[in-house]
C-alpha positions as CSV (number, residue, x, y, z in Angstrom):
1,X,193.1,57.6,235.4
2,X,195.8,58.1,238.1
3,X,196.4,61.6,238.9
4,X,200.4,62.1,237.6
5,X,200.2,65.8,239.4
6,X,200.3,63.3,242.7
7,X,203.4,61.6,241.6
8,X,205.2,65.1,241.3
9,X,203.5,66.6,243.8
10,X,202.5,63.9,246.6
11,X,201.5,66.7,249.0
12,X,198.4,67.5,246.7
13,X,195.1,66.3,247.9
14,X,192.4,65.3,246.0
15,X,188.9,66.7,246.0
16,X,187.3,63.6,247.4
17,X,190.1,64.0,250.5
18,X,189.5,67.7,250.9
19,X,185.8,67.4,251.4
20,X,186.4,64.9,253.5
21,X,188.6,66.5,255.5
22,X,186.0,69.0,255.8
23,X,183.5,66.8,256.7
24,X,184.9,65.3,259.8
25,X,186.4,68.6,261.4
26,X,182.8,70.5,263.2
27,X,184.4,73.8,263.1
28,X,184.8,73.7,258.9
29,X,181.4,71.9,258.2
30,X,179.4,74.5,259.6
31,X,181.7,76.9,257.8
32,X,180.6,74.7,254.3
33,X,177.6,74.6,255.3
34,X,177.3,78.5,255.5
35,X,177.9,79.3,252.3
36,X,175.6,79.5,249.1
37,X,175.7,76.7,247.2
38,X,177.4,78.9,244.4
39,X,180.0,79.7,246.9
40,X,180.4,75.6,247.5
41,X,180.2,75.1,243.6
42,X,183.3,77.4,243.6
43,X,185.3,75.7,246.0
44,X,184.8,72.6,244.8
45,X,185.7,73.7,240.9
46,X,189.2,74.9,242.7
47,X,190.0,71.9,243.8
48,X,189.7,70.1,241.0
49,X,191.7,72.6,239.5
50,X,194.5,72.4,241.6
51,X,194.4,68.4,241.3
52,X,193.2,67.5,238.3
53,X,194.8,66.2,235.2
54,X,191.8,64.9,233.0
55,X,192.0,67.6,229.5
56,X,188.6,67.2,229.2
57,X,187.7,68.2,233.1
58,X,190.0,71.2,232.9
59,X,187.9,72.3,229.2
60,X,184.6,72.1,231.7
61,X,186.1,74.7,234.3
62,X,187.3,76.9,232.1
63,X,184.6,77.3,230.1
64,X,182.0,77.4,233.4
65,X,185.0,79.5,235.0
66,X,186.5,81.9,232.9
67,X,189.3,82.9,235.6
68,X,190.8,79.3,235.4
69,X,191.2,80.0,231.8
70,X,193.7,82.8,232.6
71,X,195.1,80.7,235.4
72,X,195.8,78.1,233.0
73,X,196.9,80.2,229.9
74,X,199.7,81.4,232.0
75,X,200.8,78.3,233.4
76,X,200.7,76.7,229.7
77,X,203.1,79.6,228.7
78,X,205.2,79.7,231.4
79,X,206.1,75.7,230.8
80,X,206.1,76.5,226.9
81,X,209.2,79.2,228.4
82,X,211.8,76.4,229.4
83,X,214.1,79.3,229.0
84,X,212.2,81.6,231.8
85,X,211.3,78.8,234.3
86,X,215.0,77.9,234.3
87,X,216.3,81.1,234.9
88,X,212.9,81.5,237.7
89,X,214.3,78.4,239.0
90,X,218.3,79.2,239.4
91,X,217.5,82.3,242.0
């Protein structure tokens, strides 16, 4: 499935390009490389939460990761609010 976030967004990276970007830059490796493998876990559910538009992936982080629930909640209301993200949108 192509990622349609991209299409509005182009500037979005993926997960894959993230951790590869990562990967190939010393300085941030050993920076991954530091943290817990929770801490890594974390990171890498936030970027596919900021790229992502697979339902079904977005169900598994918000029920691993309550937070992204929230997140999510208020972004689904705030587009349900055509009204409010015009007038957001006009300033």
């Amino acid at each position: 499935m192509t990622n349609k976030l991209k299409e509005y967004f182009p500037m979005i990276r993926t997960r894959k390009e993230i951790l590869e970007y990562i990967e190939v830059r010393p300085e941030l490796q050993e920076v991954f490389e530091s943290w817990r493998e929770e801490r890594q876990d974390e990171l890498d559910a936030w970027l596919t939460f900021i790229s992502c538009d697979e339902p079904e992936r977005m169900i598994e982080l918000m029920e691993k990761y309550l937070q992204f629930k929230a997140i999510y909640q208020n972004l689904y209301d705030m587009c349900l609010n055509v009204e409010g993200v015009m007038e957001q949108l006009e300033r």
